[in-house]
C-alpha positions as CSV (number, residue, x, y, z in Angstrom):
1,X,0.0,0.0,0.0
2,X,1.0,3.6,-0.6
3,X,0.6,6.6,1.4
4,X,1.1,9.9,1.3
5,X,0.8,12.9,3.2
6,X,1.8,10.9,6.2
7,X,3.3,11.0,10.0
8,X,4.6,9.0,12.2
9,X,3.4,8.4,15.9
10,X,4.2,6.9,19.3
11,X,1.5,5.2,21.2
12,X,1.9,5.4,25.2
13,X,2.9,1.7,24.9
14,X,5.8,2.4,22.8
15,X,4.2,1.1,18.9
16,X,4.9,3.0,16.0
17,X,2.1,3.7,13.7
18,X,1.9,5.4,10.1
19,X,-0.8,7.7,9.8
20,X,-2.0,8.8,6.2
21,X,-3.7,9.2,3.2
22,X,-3.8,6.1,1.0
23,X,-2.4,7.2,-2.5
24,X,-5.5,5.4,-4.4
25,X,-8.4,6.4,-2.6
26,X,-9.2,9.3,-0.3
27,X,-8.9,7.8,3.2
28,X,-6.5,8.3,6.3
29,X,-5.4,4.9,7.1
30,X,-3.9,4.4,10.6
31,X,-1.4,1.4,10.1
32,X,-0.7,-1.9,12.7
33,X,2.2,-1.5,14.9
34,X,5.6,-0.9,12.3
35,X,8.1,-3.8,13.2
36,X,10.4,-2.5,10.3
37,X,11.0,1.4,8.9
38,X,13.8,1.4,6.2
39,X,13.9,4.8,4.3
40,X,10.3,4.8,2.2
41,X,9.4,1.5,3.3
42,X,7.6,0.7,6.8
43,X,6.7,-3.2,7.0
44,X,4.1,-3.5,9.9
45,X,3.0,-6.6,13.1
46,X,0.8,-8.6,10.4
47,X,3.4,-8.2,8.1
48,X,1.8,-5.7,5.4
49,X,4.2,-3.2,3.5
50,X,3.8,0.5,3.4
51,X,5.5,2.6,0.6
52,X,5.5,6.4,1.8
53,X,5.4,8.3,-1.1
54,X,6.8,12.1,-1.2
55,X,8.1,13.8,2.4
56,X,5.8,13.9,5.4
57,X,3.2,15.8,5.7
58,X,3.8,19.4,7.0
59,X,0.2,21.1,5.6
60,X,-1.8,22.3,8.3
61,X,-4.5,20.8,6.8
62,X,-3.3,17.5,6.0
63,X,-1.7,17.1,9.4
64,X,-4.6,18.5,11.3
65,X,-7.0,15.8,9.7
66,X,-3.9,13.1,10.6
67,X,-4.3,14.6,14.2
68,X,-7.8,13.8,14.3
69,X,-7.5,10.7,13.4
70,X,-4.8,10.2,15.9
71,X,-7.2,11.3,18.7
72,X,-9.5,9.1,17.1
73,X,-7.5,5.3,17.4
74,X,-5.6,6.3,20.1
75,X,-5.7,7.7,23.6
76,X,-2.6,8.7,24.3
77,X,0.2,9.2,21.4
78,X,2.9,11.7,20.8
79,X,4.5,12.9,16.7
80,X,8.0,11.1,15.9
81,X,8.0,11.8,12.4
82,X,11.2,13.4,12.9
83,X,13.0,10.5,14.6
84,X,12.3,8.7,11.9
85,X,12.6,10.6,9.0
86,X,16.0,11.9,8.2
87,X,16.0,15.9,7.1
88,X,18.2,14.9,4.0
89,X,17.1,12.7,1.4
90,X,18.1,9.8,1.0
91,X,20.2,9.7,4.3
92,X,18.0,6.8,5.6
93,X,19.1,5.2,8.6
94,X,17.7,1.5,9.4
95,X,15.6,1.3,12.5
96,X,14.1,-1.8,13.6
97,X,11.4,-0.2,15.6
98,X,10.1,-3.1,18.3
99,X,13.0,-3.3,20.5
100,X,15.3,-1.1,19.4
101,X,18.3,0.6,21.6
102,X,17.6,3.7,19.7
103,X,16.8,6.3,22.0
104,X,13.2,7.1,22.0
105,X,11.9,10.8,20.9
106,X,12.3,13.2,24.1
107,X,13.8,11.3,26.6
108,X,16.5,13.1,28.7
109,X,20.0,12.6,28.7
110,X,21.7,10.3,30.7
């Protein structure tokens, strides 16, 4: 599946979701926990592949309907899109989201 116009979020329990527009029909598709996020490819729990097409989404409007839809599936959830999506192009770094060592969004130093 394709999506665009997407974000990344943190539920309270630590899962990574995709939230988005699908590229071939006008819905916002919250994805299954993300086991697997390699540059434009996110390869969620039940094993289903996400292409994310174009940069995330950073119109108000876009990422206010997202929001919603956050609210919506999940209670309590916080924006990582930028943990996970390198400012530069193409700098992609691998992260294998469940049980990673990467530090997670926020939390202080040690």
């Amino acid at each position: 599946m394709e999506l665009v116009q997407w974000r990344v979020f943190m539920r309270s329990n630590g899962d990574i979701h995709l939230i988005g527009f699908l590229l071939e029909r006008p819905t916002i598709r919250m994805t299954t926990a993300v086991v697997s996020f390699w540059k434009r490819e996110a390869i969620t729990s039940t094993g289903r592949r996400y292409t994310l097409i174009g940069a995330p989404a950073e119109d108000e409007h876009a990422r206010a309907l997202i929001e919603i839809r956050a609210i919506e599936l999940m209670p309590a959830w916080r924006d990582v899109t930028d943990f996970y999506w390198p400012q530069k192009e193409g700098a992609g770094s691998r992260h294998g989201v469940q049980g990673t060592d990467a530090p997670c969004p926020g939390a202080p130093d040690e």
